[in-house]
Each structure stands twice: as C-alpha cells, then as structure tokens.
C-alpha positions in Angstrom: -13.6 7.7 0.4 -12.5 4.1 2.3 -12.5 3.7 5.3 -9.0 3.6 7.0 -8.2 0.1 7.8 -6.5 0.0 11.5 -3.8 -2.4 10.4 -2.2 0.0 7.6 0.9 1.1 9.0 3.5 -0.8 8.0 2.1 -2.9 5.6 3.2 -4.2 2.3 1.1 -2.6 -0.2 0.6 -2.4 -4.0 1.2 0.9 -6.0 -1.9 1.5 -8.1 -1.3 4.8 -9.3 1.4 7.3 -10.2 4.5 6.4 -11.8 5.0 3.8 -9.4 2.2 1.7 -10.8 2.6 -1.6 -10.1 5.4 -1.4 -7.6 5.2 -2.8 -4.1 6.1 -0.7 -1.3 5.1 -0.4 2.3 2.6 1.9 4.5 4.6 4.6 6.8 1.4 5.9 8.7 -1.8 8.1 8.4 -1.3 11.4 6.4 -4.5 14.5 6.7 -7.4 14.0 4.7 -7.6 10.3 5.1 -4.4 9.6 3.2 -1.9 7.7 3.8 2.2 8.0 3.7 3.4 5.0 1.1 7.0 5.0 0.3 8.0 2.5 -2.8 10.8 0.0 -2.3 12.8 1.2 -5.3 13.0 5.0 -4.2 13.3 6.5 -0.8 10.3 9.0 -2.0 7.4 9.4 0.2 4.1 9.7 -1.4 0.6 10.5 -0.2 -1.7 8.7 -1.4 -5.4 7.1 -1.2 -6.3 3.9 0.1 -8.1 1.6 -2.5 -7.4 4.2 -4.8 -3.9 4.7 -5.7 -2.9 1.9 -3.3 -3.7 -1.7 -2.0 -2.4 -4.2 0.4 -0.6 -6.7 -1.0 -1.9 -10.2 0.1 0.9 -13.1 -1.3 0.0 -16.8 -0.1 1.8 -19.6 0.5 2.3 -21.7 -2.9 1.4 -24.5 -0.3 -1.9 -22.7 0.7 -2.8 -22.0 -2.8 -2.8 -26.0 -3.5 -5.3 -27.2 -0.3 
C-alpha cells in the first residue's frame, strides 16, 4: 500500500477505477485502512478508495509551461 501523501484532502484527482474510470473528482479526507473519501464531479456519490490504485492526482499544466 502507498503511502498517504499529506496534501490529499481536497485535491483534484483522477478516477482510476470503478465505474467512474477516467473521471476527475476531488479528495474529501482520510477514510480507515489508508483509504481515502473521493467523490466524482458528475455524482454527489462518495467513494472509498485507494491512493495510486484506484485514484491519482491530477497534475494539468499551463499550455504556457508546457512550451518553455
């Protein structure tokens, strides 16, 4: 299992997993066990889920940043 990464709650993050797969939602907190509480933008569901396994954060650059 990952490590938790102290800057989880309340990030955007990418569904990997589930039927959300693919979908970007955002991190509502710790959960037992090491998960985590991930709710996807298109539903008010909650989910509990595994960092680095059923979710990611989701890192978007700066079109600018991408071209230096």
């Amino acid at each position: 299992m990952a490590n938790r990464p102290p800057a989880l709650l309340g990030s955007r993050v990418l569904i990997l997993r589930e039927s959300y797969k693919g979908e970007e939602g955002v991190c509502l907190g710790p959960a037992e066990g090491g998960r985590w509480f991930v709710s996807p933008d298109s539903t008010d569901e909650i989910l509990c889920m595994e960092f680095e396994r059923d979710f990611g954060l989701l890192v978007k650059r700066d079109q600018h940043q991408m071209t230096h």
